[in-house]
N, C-alpha and C positions, 0 to 999 in steps of 0.2 A: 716903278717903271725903269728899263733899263736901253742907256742909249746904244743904237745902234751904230756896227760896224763903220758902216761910212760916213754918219756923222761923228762919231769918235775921230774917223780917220783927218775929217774936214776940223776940227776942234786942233787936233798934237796939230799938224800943218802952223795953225798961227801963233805956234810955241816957239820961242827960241832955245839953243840947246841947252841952255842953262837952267830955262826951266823944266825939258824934260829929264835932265837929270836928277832936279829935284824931287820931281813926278814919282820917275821910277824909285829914286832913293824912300822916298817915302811909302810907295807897294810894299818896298822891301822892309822895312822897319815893323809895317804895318799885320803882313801875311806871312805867313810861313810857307802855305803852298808855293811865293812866289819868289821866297830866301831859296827854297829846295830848290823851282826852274831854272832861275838866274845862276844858282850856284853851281849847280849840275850845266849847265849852257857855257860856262867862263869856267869852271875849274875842270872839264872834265869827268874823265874815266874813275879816276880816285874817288872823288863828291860821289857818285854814281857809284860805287861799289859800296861809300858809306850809307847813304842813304837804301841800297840794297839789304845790308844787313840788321840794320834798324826796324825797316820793315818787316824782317826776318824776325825778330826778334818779337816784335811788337804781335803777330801773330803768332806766334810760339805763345806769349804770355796770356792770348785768349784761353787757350788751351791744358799750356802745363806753365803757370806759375811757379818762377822760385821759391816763392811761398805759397801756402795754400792750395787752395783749389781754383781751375780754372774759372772765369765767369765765362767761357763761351757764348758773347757777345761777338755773335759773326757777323754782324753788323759792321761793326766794328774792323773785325780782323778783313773783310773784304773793304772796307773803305782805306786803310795800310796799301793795299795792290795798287787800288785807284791813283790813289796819290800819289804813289811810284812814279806808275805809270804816266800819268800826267808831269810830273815833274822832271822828268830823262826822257822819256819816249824809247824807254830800253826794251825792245820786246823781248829778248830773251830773259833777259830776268824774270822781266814782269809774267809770262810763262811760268819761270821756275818758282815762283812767289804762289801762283794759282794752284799750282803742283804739290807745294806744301803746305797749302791751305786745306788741300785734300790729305796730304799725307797726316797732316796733326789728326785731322776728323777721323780719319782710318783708328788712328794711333789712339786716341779719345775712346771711340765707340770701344776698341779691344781693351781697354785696360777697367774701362768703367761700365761696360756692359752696353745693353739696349737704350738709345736715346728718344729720338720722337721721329715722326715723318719729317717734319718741317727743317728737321738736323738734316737727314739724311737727302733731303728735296736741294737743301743747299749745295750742297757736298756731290751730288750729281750735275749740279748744273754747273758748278767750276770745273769739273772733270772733263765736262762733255765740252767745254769753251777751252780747255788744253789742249781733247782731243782735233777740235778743231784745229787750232793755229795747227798742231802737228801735221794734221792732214792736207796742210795746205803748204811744207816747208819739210821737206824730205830730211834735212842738217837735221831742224830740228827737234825732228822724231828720233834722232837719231841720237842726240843727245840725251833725251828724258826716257826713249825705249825703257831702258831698264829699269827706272824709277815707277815708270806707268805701270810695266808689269808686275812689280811689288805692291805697288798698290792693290791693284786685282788679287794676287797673293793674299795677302793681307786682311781685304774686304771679306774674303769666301768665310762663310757661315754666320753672317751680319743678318741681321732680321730685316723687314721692310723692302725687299726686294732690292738691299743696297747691291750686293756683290752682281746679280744679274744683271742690274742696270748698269753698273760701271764695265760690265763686261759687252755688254751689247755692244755700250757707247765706242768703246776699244776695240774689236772688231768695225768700226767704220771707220777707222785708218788707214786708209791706201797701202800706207808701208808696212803695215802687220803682215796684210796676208800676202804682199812679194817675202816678208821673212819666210810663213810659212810655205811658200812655195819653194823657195830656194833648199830648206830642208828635206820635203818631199823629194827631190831629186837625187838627193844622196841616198 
């Protein structure tokens, strides 16, 4: 069972600060999710670009191990975003993290052939949750534009209906088809 907000809130209330600092000192020893908030919350943009690239890293390694071969535990590599995510509340990272969650999987499917549905069901559903926030933040379509459309690049001739579905999901961009409008004028 776990206590609720307000009584949480009523509980810290009859704490003096000495001992929520112990409180929190002790989160922090205890969690990591809550070393990465607190560190990224007090240290900043730096903390935030380390734990960006770690991330980076840590899904990369689902993928293409320095050694080895990948375990493509996306489980995995999508619980890395999460935790970003929760931890900075950086959204444009955390975008660019879901973005390369797709590009590894692009990059996977092409180098090691045909995978399963359930690969490529993944692999659409982060796409379509990029294409989203993009659709909803002009900058930031603007920024991954070119990246989204290499993916598509990239997916064409992928089995499973991956490249059509990544492409659909890409046409429901708001800002796609102003690009292609703006061409058509010329």
């Amino acid at each position: 069972m776990k206590i609720k907000i307000s009584d949480l809130k009523k509980q810290l209330k009859t704490y003096e600060q000495k001992e929520l600092i112990e409180l929190i000192v002790e989160m922090f020893k205890s969690n990591k999710d809550v070393q990465n908030y607190l560190s990224s919350k007090f240290l900043g943009d730096e903390v935030i670009d380390e734990l960006f690239q770690q991330a980076r890293k840590k899904i990369r390694n689902e993928f293409f191990p320095d050694r080895g071969h990948g375990k493509l535990r996306l489980a995995e590599a999508k619980k890395e975003i999460t935790a970003f995510k929760k931890a900075t509340n950086d959204e444009k990272r955390t975008v660019d993290l879901m973005l390369f969650y797709v590009e590894m999987g692009v990059e996977f499917t092409n180098t090691y052939g045909d995978i399963d549905e359930q690969f490529y069901s993944s692999m659409v559903k982060m796409f379509d949750q990029v294409a989203m926030e993009c659709d909803c933040d002009e900058d930031l379509y603007k920024v991954f534009s070119n990246r989204l459309e290499t993916v598509l690049n990239m997916a064409d001739g992928t089995g499973w209906w991956f490249h059509e579905s990544l492409e659909e999901i890409y046409y429901t961009i708001e800002w796609v088809h102003d690009e292609d409008d703006d061409e058509d004028d010329v």
